[in-house]
N, C-alpha and C positions, 0 to 999 in steps of 0.2 A: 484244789483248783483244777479245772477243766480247761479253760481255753484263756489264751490271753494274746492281744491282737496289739500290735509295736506301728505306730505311726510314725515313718523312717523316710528323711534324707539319707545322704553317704554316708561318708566316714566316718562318721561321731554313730550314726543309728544303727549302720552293721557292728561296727567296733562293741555296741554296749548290746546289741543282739546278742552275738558270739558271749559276749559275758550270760548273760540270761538262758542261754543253751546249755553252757557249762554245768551251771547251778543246778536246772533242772533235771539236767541227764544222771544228776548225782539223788535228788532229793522226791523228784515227782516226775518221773519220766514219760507218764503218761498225757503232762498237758501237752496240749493241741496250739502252738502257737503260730498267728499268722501277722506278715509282715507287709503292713500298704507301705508303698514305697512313692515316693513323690519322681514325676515322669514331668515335673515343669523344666528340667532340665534337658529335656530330650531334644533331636534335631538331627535335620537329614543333611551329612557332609559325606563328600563322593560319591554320593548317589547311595548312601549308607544310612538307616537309620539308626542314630547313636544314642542308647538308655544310659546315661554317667550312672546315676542312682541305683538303679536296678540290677548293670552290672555289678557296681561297688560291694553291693548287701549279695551278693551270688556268690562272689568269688572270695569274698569273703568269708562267709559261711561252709563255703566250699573245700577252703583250703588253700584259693589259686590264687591269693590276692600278695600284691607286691609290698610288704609293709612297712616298708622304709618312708616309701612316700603314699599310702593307704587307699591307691586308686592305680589299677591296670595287671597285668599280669610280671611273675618276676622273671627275671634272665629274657629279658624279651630284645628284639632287632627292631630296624627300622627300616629295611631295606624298601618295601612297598610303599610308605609314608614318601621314602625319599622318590623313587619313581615318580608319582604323583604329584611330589612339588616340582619334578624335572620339565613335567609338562606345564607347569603353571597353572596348579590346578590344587584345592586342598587351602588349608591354614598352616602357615609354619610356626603359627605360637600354640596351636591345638593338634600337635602330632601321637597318632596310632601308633601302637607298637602290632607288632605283624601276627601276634596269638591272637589279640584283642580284636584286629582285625576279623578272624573268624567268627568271631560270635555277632558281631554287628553283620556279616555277611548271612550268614546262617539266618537271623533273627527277619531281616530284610526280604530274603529268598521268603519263609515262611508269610512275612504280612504281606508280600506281593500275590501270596498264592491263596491269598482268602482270609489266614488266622485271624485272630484279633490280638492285641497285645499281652492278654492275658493267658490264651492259647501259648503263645509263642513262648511266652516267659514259661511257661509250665514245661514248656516243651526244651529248651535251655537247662532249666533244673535237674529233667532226668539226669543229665550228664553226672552236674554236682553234684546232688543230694545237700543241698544244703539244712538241711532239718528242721526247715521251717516251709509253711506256705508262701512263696513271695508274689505277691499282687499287684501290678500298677494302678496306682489312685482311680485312673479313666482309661477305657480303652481307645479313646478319642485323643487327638493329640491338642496340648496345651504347655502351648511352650513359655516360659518367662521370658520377657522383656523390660527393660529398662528405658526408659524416657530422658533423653539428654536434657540437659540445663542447660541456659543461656551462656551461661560463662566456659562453657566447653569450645564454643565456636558459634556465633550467632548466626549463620546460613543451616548451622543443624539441631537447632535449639526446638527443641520437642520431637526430634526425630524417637524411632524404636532403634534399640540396640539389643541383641539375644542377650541374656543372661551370662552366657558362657565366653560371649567374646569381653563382656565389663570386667568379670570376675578371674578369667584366663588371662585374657590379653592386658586387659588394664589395669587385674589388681584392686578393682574396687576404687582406683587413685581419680576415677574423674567425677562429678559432679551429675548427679541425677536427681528426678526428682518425684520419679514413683517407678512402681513396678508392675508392669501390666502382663496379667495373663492371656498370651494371644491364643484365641480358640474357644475359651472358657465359655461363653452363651451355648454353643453346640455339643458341649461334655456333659456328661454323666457319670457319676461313681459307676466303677465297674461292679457287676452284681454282686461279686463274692466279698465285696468291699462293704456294702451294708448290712452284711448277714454278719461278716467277721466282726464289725464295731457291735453291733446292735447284740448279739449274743454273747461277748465275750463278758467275760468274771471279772477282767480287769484290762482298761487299755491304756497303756505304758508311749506316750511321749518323749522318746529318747534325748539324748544334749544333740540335737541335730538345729541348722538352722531356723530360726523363729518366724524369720519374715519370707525365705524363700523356699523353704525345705518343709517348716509345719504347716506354714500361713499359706502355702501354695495347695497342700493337699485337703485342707480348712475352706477353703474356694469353693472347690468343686461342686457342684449342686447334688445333695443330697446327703453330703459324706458328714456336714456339721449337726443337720438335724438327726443321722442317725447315732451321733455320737450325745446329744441331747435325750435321744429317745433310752440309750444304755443302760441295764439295770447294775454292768456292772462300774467299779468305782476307776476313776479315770487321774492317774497321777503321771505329773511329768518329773524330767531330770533337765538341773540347769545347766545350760552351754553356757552360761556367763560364771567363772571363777573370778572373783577378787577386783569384779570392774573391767574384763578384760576376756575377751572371745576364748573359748580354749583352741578351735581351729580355724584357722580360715579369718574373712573381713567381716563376721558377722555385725561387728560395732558398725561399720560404713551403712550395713542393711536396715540396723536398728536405728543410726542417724535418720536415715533418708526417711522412715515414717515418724520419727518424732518420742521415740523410745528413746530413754536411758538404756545405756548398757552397762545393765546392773543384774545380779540375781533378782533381786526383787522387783524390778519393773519389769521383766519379764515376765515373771510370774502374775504380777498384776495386768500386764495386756493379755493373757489368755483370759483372764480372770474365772472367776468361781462359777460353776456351773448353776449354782442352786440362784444366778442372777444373768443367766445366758454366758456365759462363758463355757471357758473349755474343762477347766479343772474342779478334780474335790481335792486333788493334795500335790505336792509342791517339794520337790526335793533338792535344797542347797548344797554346797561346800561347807564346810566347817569353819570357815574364813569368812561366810557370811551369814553368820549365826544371827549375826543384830539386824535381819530382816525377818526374820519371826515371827514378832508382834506387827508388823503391818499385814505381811499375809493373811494371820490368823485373824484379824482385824477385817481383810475383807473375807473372811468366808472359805479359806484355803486351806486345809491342813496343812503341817508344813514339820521336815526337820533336817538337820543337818549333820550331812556324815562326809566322808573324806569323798570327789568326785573324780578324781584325776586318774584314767582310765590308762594305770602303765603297762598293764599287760593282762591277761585274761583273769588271773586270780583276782586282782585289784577290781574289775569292771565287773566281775560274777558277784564281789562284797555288795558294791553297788545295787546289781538289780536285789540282789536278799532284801536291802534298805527300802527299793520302791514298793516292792509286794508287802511288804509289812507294813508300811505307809496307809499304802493300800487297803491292809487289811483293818488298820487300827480302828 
C-alpha cells in the first residue's frame, strides 16, 4: 500500500490518525498518508483566525496536544484571553490558552500576507512534523452554522448561530433545525484535496463527526465526486458505540437531520458507494455485531472489532481492522 488519505474532524480523526501512524511506522513505513481535515469549524475571534480541526490533528500528531481534554496545548496560561476579556472583547465560554494563541497568530499573520490556507498549514507543520500531509478541505472559508428553532426564542427563530458557539456554549442543549454551511457556493476543494482522494489506495473515514466533521467536508464542491471517481476502496470507522456518541453531542447532530444514533444508521446514511454513496465497507464495535446483516444488505462491507480508542495501541488495533476491511 502506497498512499492512504484519512477524512478528519478533531479529536476522534487525529486520535485514530496517530493510531494509523503507529502501525505504519512499524509495518509499511513507506506509505504516503494525507489528512483533509474539515475547516467548517473555523472563525475569526480577536481579530484571529481560529482552525479547531486543523490545529487538533497538528498538535496531535505533533506531540503538543493537551490529552486529558484532547483539544489545545498542555501546561498552558491564560493570561492574554484574560487581558481581552478585561476589555470586553473575546468570548468567555470559548477561551485561548496563550501557546495556542501563537499559532492562530502566526497562521493569521501568514493569510493576511497572501498564503492560502493550505500554504499556511504546511507552513505550521514544519514546526511539528506531524508525519502526515495535513490539508484543509477548501482554501475558501466555510464556516458551519446552525439555524435556531422556534422554541428557542421566537424573535430568533431561524436566526444563524456559528457552530462553535451551539456546541461550546450551549452544548448541543438548544433546538436547531439544520446546519448551514456559510460560504460553501464560493469554495472549492483545495487542489491537493482531489489528487489525495482520487489517487489514494485506500480512503479511511475516521469515528469523527458524521453530520458536522464528515458531512461538512462531503459538501464541499468537488471533494464527493472525487471520492466517487477513487480507484481506491473507501472504508469508514464508527463514532456511534452501543447507541451512544463516543465523543462530544454527536447524537443532537444526528437528531437534527433525522438520523438514528446507531452504528448502523450511520453507516447506512453514508451509504454504499456502488449506489452513490460514500462507502465500500463499514467498521463497527463488537457490541454492534447485529448490524451486519443490514449493512451487508445494503451493499456495505462490514465487520466488527473492539473500537474504543484507549490509547495509541488500542487505536493502531483498529486502523490494522480498517485496511484489512479494506483490503478484503
Amino acid at each position: 500500500m502506497k498512499k492512504i488519505t484519512v477524512l478528519a474532524g478533531g479529536v476522534g480523526g487525529a486520535r485514530f490518525t496517530r493510531g494509523l501512524l503507529a502501525h505504519l511506522a512499524e509495518v509499511e513505513p513507506s506509505t504516503e498518508v494525507t489528512v483533509v481535515v474539515n475547516t467548517g469549524d473555523d472563525m475569526w475571534l480577536d481579530g484571529l483566525r481560529i482552525c479547531p480541526d486543523l490545529d487538533t490533528v497538528m498538535y496531535t500528531l505533533g506531540g503538543g496536544i493537551n490529552e486529558e481534554q484532547g483539544w489545545g496545548r498542555p501546561e498552558e496560561s491564560r493570561r492574554a484571553s484574560g487581558e481581552i476579556a478585561a476589555y470586553g472583547r473575546g468570548w468567555s465560554w470559548f477561551t485561548l490558552g496563550d501557546l495556542d494563541l501563537a499559532t492562530h497568530i502566526v497562521r493569521t499573520d501568514l493569510l493576511r500576507g497572501g498564503s492560502t490556507l493550505s500554504e499556511a498549514t504546511e507552513f505550521l507543520c514544519r514546526r511539528w512534523q506531524p508525519g502526515a500531509v495535513l490539508l484543509p478541505m477548501s482554501d475558501q472559508p466555510v464556516e458551519t452554522h446552525v439555524r435556531l428553532a422556534a422554541d428557542v426564542d421566537e424573535h430568533r427563530a431561524g436566526e444563524l448561530m456559528h457552530f462553535e458557539e451551539w456546541w461550546v456554549r450551549y452544548r448541543a442543549g438548544i433546538p436547531v433545525t439544520e446546519f448551514v454551511q456559510v460560504g460553501l457556493a464560493d469554495a472549492a476543494a483545495a487542489p491537493r484535496v482531489v489528487r489525495a482522494i482520487e489517487n489514494a489506495d485506500v480512503v479511511i473515514l475516521p469515528p469523527s463527526n458524521p453530520v458536522v466533521s464528515v458531512g461538512t467536508i462531503m459538501a464541499v464542491p468537488g471533494i464527493r465526486s472525487a471520492l466517487q471517481a477513487s480507484s481506491g476502496q473507501v472504508v469508514g470507522v464508527s463514532p456511534i458505540i452501543g447507541g451512544a456518541a463516543v465523543r462530544g453531542m454527536a447524537d443532537a447532530c444526528l437528531q437534527t437531520i433525522g438520523v438514528e444514533t446507531s452504528a448502523a444508521a450511520v453507516g447506512l446514511h453514508y451509504g454504499s458507494r456502488t449506489s452513490g454513496g460514500l462507502l465500500d465497507a463499514w467498521l463497527v464495535d463488537e457490541t454492534d455485531a447485529a448490524a451486519l446483516p443490514a449493512l451487508t444488505a445494503a451493499g456495505i462491507r462490514s465487520a466488527a472489532v473492539p473500537l474504543w480508542m484507549r490509547d495509541v495501541p488500542s487505536t493502531a488495533a483498529m486502523a490494522v481492522a480498517a485496511i484489512a476491511l479494506a483490503r478484503a
